[in-house]
Steps between C-alpha positions, in 0.01 A plus 500: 500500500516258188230410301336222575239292267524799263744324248208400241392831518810669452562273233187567320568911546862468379341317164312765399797680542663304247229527269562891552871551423411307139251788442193266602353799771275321779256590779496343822274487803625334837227521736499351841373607878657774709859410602504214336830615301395640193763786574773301607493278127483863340799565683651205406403521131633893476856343570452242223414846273817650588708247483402444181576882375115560444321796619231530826285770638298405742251629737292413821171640494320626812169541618618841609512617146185311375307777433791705320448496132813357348717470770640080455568623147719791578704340796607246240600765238698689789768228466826595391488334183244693363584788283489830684271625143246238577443511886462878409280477266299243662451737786368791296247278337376326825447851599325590233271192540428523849391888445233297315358245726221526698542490866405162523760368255408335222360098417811389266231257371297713374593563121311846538760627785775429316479720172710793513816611261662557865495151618550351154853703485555374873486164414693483181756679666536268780498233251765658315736561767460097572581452131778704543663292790465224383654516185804542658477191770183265613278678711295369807228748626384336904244591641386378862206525678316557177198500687552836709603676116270809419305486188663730299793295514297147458393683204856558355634183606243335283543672230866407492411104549324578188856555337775383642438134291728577276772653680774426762295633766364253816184628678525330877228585751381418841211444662331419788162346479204733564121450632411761220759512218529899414447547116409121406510613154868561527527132619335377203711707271812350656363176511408490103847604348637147326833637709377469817573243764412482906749348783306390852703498788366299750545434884794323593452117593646372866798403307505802324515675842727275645803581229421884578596425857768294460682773357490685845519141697631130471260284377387288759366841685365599087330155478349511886329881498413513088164327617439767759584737264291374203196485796580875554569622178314340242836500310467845446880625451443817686364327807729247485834737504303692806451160679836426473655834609297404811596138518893626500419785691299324793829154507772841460336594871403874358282669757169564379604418155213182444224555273551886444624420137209284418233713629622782304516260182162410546357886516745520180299241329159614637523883415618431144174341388184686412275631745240250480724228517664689816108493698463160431834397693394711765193410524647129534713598729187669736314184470776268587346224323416348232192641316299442227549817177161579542558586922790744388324629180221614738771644712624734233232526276649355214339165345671139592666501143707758568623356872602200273726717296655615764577213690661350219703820468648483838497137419803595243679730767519225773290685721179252449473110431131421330249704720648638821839660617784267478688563817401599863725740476449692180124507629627669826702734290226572262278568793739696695555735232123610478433858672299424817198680393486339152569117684172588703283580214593185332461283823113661479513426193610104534286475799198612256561235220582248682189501688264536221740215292374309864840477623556279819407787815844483621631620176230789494585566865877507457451795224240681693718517812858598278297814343372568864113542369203378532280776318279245240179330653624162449850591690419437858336206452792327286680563782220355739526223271861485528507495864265171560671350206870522729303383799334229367892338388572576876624854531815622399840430630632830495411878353354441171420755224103415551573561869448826480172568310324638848694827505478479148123527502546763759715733365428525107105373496404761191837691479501456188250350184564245349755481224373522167 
């Protein structure tokens, strides 16, 4: 799919570009929330490097790999262009260095860790090598998903931001925002060098989204679902593609095809952020309304400050709009997606803070009957409570959640204490 509303920020990348081929070496930072295409202008910028004969090596980093010492660093000096001599040596010396470490790793802010003739050598040869490349055409070192890169090679990476301002060498990373930036230091390091600039991507706008589609309908059909979409989506690009695989997928008459691609896209987008910000979806998502950060932070045990970081973190990915879930359905995903055992802790859990945030009874009731408990002293009679609170509106129509607090009480009356 084309880039859409990207075309500042590609111009803005392919600058410092420009500023590199003169000799002028620059340091970039696009950040932006998970799949909101951050890859997809990396892409697009690599063939602008090519095409204009420079150099690239570029990695992805994974959380897999977090904890190896090194590892970002050496997948980008396993590229082809790279000398043979200098991968080689690299290797020997990030043996030798990791022979040193403690088992923990090491802090690459602290000045202490660092010493060592080992690592010293390391770097300048890595350095080196760079120097080498790019004397004979611009190089462009990219690195996405900066925030899943291991220390070691935060640590190295730094170090050659520290040098590259003065030579044809671009320095493009990728990042996702995080509740708890790893190695803040290495933030403000980037963040100080008189080279440095930062690109935001943001969500797509309704228009934005209705462009996107029109590539894959006319745009009568673009211009009638984009508002759907944006509702859905949150102009998150990643959502947005999903929703419209399903759109074409569900008016092409494919069996069973509707809303499988966006309910995987949404798992996507929830299980590549952090695992606080993760529990506080879900915990959303158990609730099924909205609720205050202090009601979730007593859920999980973290403090309201940090529920706010998170929602506007899956604010960025699409997946929340303010202070709840955006969608029905991403909630029902969400939810889904929650091992059973796990979904009826939290429902104790939500059924605990509601009640002593004095929640309305049915709420309490509704959470107390999905987690199938009633083991705390104050359980059975929020659901008493619950009960004459139906009956006085008249009784319910039909089966209700509350409806079944007596076998509720029956069954699970101290089964279990009460969450904690």
């Amino acid at each position: 799919m084309p880039l859409v509303e990207r075309q500042e920020q590609l111009n803005a990348v392919s600058g410092a570009w420009r500023d590199t081929r003169a000799g002028r070496g620059r340091l970039v930072l696009v950040s932006g929330g998970s799949g909101s295409g951050k890859t997809a202008l990396l892409e697009a910028f690599a063939e602008e490097v090519h095409s204009a004969g420079g150099r690239l090596l570029g990695t992805a980093a994974s959380f897999t790999e977090r904890d190896t010492p090194f590892s970002a660093i050496a997948q980008l000096l396993e590229n082809s262009a790279v000398p043979g001599t200098v991968a080689d040596r690299f290797r020997r010396m990030v043996l030798a260095v990791t022979a040193r470490l403690p088992a923990g790793g090491i802090d690459p802010a602290d000045p202490a860790a660092r010493n060592g003739h080992t690592l010293t050598a390391l770097l300048g040869t890595v350095l080196a090598g760079l120097l080498t490349l790019a004397d004979v055409a611009p190089l462009c070192i990219a690195v996405d998903d900066l925030h899943q890169v291991d220390a070691m090679s935060l640590f190295c990476l730094t170090h050659i931001a520290r040098r590259i301002r003065r030579a044809p060498i671009m320095l493009v990373l990728a990042e996702s925002p995080q509740a708890v930036p790893a190695y803040p230091e290495f933030r403000a390091e980037l963040l100080s060098q008189p080279h440095f600039s930062r690109i935001a991507l943001h969500p797509l706008s309704e228009k934005g989204l209705a462009e996107l589609i029109a590539e894959h309908t006319d745009p009568a059909t673009a211009s009638e679902i984009a508002g759907e979409a944006y509702l859905s989506t949150g102009g998150s690009p990643l959502l947005a593609r999903a929703f419209l695989d399903d759109w074409l997928a569900q008016h092409a008459s494919t069996p069973g095809a509707a809303g499988h691609s966006f309910d995987q896209a949404v798992l996507s987008c929830l299980y590549r952020q952090e695992p606080q910000t993760r529990a506080v979806a879900r915990a959303a998502a158990v609730l099924g309304r909205p609720a205050p950060p202090e009601t979730i932070g007593q859920m999980l045990g973290v403090v309201p400050e940090a529920v706010t970081r998170a929602w506007r973190i899956l604010a960025a990915a699409g997946l929340a709009d303010g202070d709840r879930l955006r969608h029905r359905r991403i909630s029902a995903r969400i939810l889904a997606a929650i091992p059973d055992e796990e979904r009826r802790d939290l429902h104790r859990r939500a059924a605990t803070a509601l009640f002593e945030h004095s929640a309305s009874p049915d709420a309490v009731a509704d959470q107390l009957v999905s987690a199938g408990w009633a083991g705390a002293p104050w359980a059975v009679s929020a659901l008493h409570e619950a009960a004459r609170h139906e009956l006085s509106r008249g009784g319910p129509s039909g089966p209700t959640p509350t409806c079944g607090w007596p076998s509720t009480v029956r069954s699970t009356r101290g089964s279990a204490p009460p969450p904690g």
